[in-house]
C-alpha positions as CSV (number, residue, x, y, z in Angstrom):
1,X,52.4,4.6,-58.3
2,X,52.0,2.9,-54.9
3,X,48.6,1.5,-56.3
4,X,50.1,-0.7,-58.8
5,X,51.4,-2.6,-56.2
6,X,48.8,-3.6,-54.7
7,X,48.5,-7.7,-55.2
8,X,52.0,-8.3,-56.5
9,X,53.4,-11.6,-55.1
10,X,56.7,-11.0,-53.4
11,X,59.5,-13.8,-52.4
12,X,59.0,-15.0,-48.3
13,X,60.6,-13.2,-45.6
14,X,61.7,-14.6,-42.4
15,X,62.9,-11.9,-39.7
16,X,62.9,-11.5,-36.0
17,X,61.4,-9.3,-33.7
18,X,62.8,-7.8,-30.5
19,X,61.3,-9.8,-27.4
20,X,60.5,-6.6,-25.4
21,X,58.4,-5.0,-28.7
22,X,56.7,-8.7,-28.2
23,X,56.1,-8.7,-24.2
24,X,55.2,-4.3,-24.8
25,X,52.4,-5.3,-27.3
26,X,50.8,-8.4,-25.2
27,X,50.6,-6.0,-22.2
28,X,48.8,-3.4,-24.6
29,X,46.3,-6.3,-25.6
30,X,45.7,-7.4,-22.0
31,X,47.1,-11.0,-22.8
32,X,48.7,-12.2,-19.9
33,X,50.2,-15.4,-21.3
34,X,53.6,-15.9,-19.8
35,X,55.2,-16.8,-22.9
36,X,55.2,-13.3,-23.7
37,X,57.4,-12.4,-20.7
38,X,60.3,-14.8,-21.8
39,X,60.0,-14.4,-25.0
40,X,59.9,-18.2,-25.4
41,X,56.9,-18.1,-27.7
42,X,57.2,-18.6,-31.8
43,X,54.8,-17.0,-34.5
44,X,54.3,-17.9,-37.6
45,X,52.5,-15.4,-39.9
46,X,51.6,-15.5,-43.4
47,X,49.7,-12.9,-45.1
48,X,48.0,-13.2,-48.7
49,X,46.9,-9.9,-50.1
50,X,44.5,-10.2,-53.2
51,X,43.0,-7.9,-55.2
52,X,39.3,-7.3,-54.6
């Protein structure tokens, strides 16, 4: 069951995400920072789920 799951630490992924998906999603936030047209800009995300 999916709920098991739920709080198990994993290994770290890395992976990269299409620049247009990136640009698509700033435009659908209103941010207009230009990094998002190059694609120039880098984000680091890390994401701790615990169990409540």
């Amino acid at each position: 069951m999916i709920k098991n799951k739920i709080g198990i630490k994993t290994a770290t992924s890395t992976f990269s995400i299409e620049p247009g998906k990136v640009k698509e999603f700033a435009l659908a936030l209103g941010d207009s920072n230009p990094a998002y047209e190059t694609g120039e800009i880098k984000v680091s995300a890390s994401f701790e789920v615990s169990k409540a």
